[in-house]
N, C-alpha and C positions, 0 to 999 in steps of 0.2 A: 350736220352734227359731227361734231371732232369722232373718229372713230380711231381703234386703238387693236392693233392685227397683233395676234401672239409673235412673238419674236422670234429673231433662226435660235435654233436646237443650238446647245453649249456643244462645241467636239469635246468628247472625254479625252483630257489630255495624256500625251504618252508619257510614259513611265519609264522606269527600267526595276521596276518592282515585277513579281512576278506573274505570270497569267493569268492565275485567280482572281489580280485583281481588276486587271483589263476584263475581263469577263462580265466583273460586278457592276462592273462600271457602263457597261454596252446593256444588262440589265434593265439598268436603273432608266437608260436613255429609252429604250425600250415601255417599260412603264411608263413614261412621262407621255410619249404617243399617244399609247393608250388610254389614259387618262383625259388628255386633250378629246380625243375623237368621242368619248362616252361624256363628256362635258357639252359638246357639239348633242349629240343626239337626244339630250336631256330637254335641251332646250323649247320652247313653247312652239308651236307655229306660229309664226307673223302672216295674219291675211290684210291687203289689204283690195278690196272688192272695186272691180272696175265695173261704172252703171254701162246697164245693158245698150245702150247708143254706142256708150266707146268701145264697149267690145264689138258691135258691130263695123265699124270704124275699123279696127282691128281687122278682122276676118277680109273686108274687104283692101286693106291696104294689102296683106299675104297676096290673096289673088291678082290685084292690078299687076302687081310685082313679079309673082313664081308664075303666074300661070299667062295673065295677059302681058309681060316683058314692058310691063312700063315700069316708069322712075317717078321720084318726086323732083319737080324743077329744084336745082340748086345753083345760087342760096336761096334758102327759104325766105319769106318776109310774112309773120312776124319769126326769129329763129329763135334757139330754145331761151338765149339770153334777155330778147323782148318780151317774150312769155313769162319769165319770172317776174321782171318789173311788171309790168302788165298787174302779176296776180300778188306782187307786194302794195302795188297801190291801191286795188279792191281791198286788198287785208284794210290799210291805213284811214281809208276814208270809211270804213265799217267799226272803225276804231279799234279795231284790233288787240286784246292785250298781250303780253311776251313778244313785242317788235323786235327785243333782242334775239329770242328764241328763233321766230320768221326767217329773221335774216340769217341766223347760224344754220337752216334746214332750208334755205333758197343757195345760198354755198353751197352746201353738201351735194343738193341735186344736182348742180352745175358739175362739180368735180366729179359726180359718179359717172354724167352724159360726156365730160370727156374723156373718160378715162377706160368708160366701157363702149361706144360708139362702135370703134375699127376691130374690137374683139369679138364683142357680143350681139352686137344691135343690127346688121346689117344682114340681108338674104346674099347667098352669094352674087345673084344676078345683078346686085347693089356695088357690088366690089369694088371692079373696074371707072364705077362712075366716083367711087371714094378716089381711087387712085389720082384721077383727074383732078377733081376738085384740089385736091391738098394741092398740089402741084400750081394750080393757079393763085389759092389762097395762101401762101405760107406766112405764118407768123400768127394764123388767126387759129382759135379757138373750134373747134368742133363743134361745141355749143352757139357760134359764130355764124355759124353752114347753114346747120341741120335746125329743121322745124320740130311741130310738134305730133308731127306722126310718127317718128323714131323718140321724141321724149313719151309718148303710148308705150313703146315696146318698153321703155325702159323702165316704166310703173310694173308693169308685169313682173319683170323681173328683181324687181327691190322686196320682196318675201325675201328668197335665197340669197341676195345681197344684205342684208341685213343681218339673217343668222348668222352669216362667215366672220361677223365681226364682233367685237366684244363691248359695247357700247351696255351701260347698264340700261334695266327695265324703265325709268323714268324716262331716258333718253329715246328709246325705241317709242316708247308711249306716244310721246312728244313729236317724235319725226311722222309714224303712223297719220294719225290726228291730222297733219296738217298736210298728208299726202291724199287721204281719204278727201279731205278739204278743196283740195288743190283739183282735183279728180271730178267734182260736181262744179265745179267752176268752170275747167274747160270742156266739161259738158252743156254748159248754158251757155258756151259761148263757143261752140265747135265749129259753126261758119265762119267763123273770125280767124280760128285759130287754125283748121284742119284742110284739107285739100276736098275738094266734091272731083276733081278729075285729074290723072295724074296724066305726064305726058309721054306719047309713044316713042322709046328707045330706039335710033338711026338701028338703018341696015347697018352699018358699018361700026355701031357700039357692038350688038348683035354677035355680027362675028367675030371680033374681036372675043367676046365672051365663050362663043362658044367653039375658039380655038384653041 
């Protein structure tokens, strides 16, 4: 879904009028902040509920990772981009109606998995093996890489992804809906899509990391 970020702050521009009015003016800019942040805080909570297998799924991807120092092989097969095909063709042969809508909220997910991947999505023990990967894949895609145990993380995280953006209540409806959707889907089909064993990270990633 097209999402639309408030825009940088106007600078009040200089004058040679006199301070009272530079004042008014740093005021006003002032207001408008504020008015922003209490427009933010108004707003609804967006849930959307991950079924209890993928939170489990969850919990245990944390621990293979923080606690047992494993990784997810990379590139993943199927990765976050055959996953979405994947779950537009289920849409299509279910017949689906708003195939325009699917495909503008199979975008959006794509753009959010690359764009928050290297910021948000990774434990640090994950870092260094991003480091690597890019460095042999360039040209590709994030979404290219990475499976669907970092697109889990990134459901999680689309409640607060979604508030920060200004997309009207139809739109959130709409993107929700086929997220919650999308969610029992690779639920029914989490051996396909998810890892059962992830692989043990070298001595020598190891140290690396932990020098």
């Amino acid at each position: 879904l097209k999402e639309s970020y408030p825009g940088k702050k106007k600078t009040v521009p200089k004058t040679s009028t006199s301070t009272e009015s530079s004042d008014r003016g740093k005021k006003r800019a002032k207001d408008t902040s504020v008015d922003k942040e209490e427009d933010f805080t108004k707003r609804p909570e967006i849930k959307v509920p991950i079924p209890d297998s993928l939170k489990a799924q969850l919990v245990d991807d944390w621990e293979n990772i923080t606690k047992n120092q494993q990784l997810v092989p990379l590139p993943k097969t199927p990765n976050v981009v055959e996953i979405l095909e994947m779950y537009r063709d289920f849409k299509k042969d279910k017949k689906a109606k708003s195939d325009e809508i699917l495909q503008e909220v199979l975008a959006g997910i794509k753009a959010y998995f690359d764009r928050c991947l290297g910021n948000m999505l990774l434990y640090r023990f994950e870092r260094q093996q991003y480091v690597d990967i890019r460095k042999r894949f360039v040209g590709k895609d994030d979404s290219e890489i990475y499976g669907g145990e970092h697109l889990l993380r990134l459901f999680v995280q689309f409640p607060m992804l979604i508030a920060h953006t200004s997309m009207d209540q139809d739109s959130i409806n709409a993107l929700r809906e086929n997220l919650v959707d999308m969610l029992k889907w690779m639920q029914k089909h989490h051996k396909d899509l998810l890892l059962s064993e992830y692989e043990n990270a070298s001595p020598a990633y190891q140290s690396i990391v932990k020098s």
